[in-house]
C-alpha positions in Angstrom: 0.0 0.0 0.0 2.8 2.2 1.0 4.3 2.4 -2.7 1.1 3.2 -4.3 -0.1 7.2 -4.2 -3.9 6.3 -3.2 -2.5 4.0 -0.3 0.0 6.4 0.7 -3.0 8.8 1.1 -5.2 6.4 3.0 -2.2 5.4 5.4 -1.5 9.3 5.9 -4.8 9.5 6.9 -5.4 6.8 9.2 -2.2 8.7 10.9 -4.1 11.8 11.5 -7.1 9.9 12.9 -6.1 7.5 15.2 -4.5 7.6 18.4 -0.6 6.8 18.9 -1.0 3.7 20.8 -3.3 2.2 18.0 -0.7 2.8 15.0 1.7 0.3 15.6 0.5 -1.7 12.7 1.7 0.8 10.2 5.0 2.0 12.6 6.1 -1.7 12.4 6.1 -2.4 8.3 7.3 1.4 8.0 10.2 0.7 10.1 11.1 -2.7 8.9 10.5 -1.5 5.0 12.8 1.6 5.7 15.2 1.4 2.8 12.7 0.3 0.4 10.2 2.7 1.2 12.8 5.6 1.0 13.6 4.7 -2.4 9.9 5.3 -3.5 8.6 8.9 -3.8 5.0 7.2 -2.5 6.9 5.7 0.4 9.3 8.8 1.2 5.8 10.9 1.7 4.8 8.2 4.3 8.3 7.6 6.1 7.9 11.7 6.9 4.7 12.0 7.9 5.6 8.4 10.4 8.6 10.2 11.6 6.8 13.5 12.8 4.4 11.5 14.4 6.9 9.3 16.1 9.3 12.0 17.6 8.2 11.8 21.0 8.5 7.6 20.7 12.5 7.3 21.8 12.3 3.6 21.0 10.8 3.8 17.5 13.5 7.0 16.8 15.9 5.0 18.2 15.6 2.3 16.1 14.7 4.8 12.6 18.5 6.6 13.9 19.9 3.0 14.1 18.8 2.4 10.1 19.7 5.8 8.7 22.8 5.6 9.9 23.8 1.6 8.6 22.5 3.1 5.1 23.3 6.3 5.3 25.7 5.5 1.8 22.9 3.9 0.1 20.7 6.6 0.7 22.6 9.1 -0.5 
């Protein structure tokens, strides 16, 4: 869903509308599709949007800080 632009829009909207503690189900394919979905404009729109709304999570940032800098060459 994340590489397509409709699904992109529907995931970006289920972010707005539900509560933090009931988004783990996109925060955990997000984070474990990181590269991939960097590599796609579709699923670079949805990595930002997961990342604003996970700035107060340490854990989650910890773990997005712990990919960007393993791949920080091959994201370049």
């Amino acid at each position: 869903m994340a590489f397509n632009l409709n699904g992109t829009h529907v995931l970006q909207k289920v972010l707005l509308c539900l509560k933090m503690e009931n988004l783990d189900f996109i925060f955990r394919p997000v984070i474990e599709n990181f590269i991939d979905l960097s590599m796609d404009q579709n699923g670079l729109c949805l990595i930002k949007k997961v990342v604003a709304k996970i700035k107060d999570k340490e854990d989650l940032m910890e773990e997005v800080g712990i990919i960007l800098t393993e791949n920080a060459v091959s994201l370049v």
